[in-house]
C-alpha positions as CSV (number, residue, x, y, z in Angstrom):
1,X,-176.7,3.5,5.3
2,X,-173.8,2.2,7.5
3,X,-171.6,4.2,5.6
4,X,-173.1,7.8,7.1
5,X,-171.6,6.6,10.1
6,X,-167.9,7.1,8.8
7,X,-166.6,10.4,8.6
8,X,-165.3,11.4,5.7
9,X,-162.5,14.2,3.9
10,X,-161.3,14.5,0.6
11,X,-160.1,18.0,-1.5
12,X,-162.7,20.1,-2.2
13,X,-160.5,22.3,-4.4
14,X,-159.0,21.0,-7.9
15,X,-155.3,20.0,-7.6
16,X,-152.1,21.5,-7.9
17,X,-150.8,24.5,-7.6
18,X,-152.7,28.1,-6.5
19,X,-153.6,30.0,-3.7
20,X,-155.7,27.8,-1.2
21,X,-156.3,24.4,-1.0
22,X,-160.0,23.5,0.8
23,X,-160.5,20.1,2.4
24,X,-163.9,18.9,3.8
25,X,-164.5,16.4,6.1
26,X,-167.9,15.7,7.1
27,X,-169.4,12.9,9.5
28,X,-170.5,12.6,13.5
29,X,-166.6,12.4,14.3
30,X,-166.0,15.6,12.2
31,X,-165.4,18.0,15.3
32,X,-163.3,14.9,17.5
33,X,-161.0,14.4,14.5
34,X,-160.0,18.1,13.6
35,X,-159.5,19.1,16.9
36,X,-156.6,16.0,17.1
37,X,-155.2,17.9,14.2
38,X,-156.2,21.5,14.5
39,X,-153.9,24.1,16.6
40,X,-156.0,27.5,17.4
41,X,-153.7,30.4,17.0
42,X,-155.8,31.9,20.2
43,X,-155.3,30.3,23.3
44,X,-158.9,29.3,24.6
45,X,-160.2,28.3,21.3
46,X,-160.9,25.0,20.6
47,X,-162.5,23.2,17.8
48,X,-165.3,21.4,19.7
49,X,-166.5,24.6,21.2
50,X,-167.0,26.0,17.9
51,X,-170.4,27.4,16.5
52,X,-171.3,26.7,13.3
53,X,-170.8,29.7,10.1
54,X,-167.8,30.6,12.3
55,X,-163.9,30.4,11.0
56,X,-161.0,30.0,13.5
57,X,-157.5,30.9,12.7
58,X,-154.7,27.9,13.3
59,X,-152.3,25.2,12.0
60,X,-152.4,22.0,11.4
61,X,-150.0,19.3,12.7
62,X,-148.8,16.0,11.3
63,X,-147.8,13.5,13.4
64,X,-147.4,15.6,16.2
65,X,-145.4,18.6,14.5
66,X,-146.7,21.7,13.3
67,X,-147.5,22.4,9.6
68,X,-148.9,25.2,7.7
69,X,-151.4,27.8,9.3
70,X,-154.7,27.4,8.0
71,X,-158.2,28.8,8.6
72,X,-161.1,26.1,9.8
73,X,-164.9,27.1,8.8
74,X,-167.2,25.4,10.5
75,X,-170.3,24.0,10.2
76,X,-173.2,22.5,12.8
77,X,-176.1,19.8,11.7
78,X,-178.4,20.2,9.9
79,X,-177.0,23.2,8.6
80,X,-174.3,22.1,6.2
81,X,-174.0,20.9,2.6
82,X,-174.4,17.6,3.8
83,X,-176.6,17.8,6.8
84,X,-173.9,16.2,9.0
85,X,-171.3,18.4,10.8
86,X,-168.6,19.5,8.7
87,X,-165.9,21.3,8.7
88,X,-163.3,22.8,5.7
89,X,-159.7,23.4,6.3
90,X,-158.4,26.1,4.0
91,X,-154.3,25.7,3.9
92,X,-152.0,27.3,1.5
93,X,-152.4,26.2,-2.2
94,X,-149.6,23.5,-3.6
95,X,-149.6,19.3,-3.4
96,X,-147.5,19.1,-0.3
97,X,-149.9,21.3,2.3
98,X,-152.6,19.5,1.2
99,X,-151.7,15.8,0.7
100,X,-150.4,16.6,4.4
101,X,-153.6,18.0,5.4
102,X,-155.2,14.5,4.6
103,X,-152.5,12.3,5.5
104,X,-153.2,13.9,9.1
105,X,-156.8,13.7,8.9
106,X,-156.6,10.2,7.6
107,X,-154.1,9.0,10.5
108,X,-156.5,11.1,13.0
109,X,-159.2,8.7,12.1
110,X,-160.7,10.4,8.7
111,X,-162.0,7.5,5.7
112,X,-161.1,9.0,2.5
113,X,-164.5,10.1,0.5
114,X,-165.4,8.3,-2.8
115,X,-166.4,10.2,-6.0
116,X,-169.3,12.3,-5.2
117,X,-170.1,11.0,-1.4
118,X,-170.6,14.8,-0.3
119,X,-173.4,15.2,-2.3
120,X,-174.8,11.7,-2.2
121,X,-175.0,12.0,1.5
122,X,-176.8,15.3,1.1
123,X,-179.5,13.3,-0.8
124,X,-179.8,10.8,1.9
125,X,-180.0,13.2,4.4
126,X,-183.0,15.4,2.6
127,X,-180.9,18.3,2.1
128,X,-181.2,17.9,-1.6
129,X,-183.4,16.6,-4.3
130,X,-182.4,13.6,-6.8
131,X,-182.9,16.6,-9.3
132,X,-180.3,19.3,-7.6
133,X,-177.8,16.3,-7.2
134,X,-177.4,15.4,-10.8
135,X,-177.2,19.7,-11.0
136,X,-174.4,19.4,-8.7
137,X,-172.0,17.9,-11.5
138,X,-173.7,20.3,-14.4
139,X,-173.1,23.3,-12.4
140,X,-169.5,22.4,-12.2
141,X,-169.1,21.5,-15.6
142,X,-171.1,24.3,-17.3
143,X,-169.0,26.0,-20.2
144,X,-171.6,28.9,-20.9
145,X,-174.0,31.2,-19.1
146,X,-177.1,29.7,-20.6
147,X,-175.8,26.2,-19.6
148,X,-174.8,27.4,-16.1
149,X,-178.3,29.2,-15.6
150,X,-180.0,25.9,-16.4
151,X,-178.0,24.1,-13.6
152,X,-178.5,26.7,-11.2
153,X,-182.0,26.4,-11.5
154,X,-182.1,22.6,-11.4
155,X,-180.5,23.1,-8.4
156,X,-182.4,25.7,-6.5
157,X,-184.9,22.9,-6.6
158,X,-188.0,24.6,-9.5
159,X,-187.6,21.1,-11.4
160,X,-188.1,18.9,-8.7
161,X,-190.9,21.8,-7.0
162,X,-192.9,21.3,-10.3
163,X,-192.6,17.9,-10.4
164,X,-193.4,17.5,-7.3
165,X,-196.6,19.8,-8.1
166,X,-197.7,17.5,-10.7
167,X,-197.0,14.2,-8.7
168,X,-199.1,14.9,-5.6
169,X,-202.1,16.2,-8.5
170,X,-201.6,12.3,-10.3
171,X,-201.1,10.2,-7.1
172,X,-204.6,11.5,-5.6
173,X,-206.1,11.0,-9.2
174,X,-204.4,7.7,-9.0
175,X,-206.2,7.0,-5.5
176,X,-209.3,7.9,-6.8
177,X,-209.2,5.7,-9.6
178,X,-208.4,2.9,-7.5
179,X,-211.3,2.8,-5.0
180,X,-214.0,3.6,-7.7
181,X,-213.2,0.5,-9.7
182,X,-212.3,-2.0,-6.3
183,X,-215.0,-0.7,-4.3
184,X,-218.3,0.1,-6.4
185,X,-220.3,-1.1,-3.5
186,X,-218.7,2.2,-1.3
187,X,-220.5,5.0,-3.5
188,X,-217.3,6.1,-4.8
189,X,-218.3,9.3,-6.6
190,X,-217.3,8.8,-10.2
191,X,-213.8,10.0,-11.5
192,X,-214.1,13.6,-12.7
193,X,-214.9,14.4,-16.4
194,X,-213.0,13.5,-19.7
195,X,-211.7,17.0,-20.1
196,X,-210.7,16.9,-16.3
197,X,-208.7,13.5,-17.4
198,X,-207.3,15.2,-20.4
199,X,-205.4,17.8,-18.3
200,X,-204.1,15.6,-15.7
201,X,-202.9,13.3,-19.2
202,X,-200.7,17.0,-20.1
203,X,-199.4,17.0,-16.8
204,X,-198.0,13.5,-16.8
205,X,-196.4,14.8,-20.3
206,X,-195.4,18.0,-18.8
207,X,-193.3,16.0,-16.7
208,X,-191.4,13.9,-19.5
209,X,-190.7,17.0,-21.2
210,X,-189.2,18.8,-18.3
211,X,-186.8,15.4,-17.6
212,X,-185.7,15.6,-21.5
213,X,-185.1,19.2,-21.4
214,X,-182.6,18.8,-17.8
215,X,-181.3,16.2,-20.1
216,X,-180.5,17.7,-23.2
217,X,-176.8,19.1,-23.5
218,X,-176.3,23.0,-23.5
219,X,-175.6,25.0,-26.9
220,X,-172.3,25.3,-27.5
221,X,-170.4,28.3,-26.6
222,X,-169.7,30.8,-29.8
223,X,-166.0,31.4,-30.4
224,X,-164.4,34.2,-29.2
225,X,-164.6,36.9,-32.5
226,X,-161.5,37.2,-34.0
């Protein structure tokens, strides 16, 4: 995992025109690297000293010159999307503020993030599930309510609660199991009853059907009425 020792930014907000443009970065360096680029409107501020779930008021500079104001939110590990420190520069919407952002982030010693590196590092870190990271990306592309409840509740983490239920119930089965048939000399009290087997058999089916369902695409979305 040498790669969670770079510190990373990329756009957090789709391209183009509108009214803000977000960029994250996220790594140890996160708070070293903004603060090359980041100007607090207040004197006495500074980006290091900053708490986390606090915003700070500022501009950003490019090779030494000052660019557009922006607002910094900031964010302390563990507590963060990714579990790293992180930070989100908010400038005003349009290519030019933004791809200026990054070029200044990039030249203050920033990597540029690959396709979904946010959230894979918030897998790596424990702040998420493999479950509520394939969500992530159904959340996002969810045309309807019924597909974007579905998501949402992938991603609060119930699939991967109950399957984690149901896993810890098989692996102790599974344990059992083992030492009755390798060690018959131990007294290994006998495995528990057919019926008890039965159950533990609708379980392990329980979970293939909750996988297929995360799996199966949404309804469509009924046409507007004319």
């Amino acid at each position: 995992m040498e790669h969670l020792h770079t510190t990373i930014c990329a756009l957090a907000t789709p391209p183009g025109e509108g009214g803000i443009a977000t960029v994250r970065v996220s790594g140890p360096d996160a708070y070293g690297i903004v603060g090359k680029i980041f100007a607090p409107v207040r004197q006495g501020k500074s980006v290091a000293d900053a708490k986390g779930y606090t915003a700070m008021l500022g501009h950003y500079l490019l090779h030494g010159a000052e660019m557009d104001e922006c607002v910094a939110l900031f964010f302390r590990a563990p507590h963060s999307y990714t579990g790293e420190d992180g930070i989100e520069v908010s400038v005003h919407g349009g290519t030019a503020m933004a791809d200026g952002l990054l070029e200044a982030l990039i030249t203050a010693g920033c990597a540029p993030a690959g396709p979904g590196e946010f959230t894979r590092r918030a897998l790596e870190n424990g702040r998420m599930s493999l479950t509520q990271a394939e969500a992530v990306m159904e959340v996002i592309a969810a045309n309807g309510r019924q597909g974007a409840a579905l998501a949402k509740s992938a991603l609060d983490g119930r699939l991967a609660k109950r399957i984690g239920c149901i896993q810890t119930t098989l692996q102790t089965l599974n344990a059992h199991l083992t030492a009755w048939v390798d060690y018959p000399e131990e007294d290994v009290p006998e495995p528990v009853s057919y019926t008890h087997l039965r159950a533990h058999e609708t379980k392990a089916n329980l979970v293939c059907r909750l996988l297929l369902e995360k799996k199966k695409p949404p309804p469509p979305t009924p046409p507007p009425p004319p």
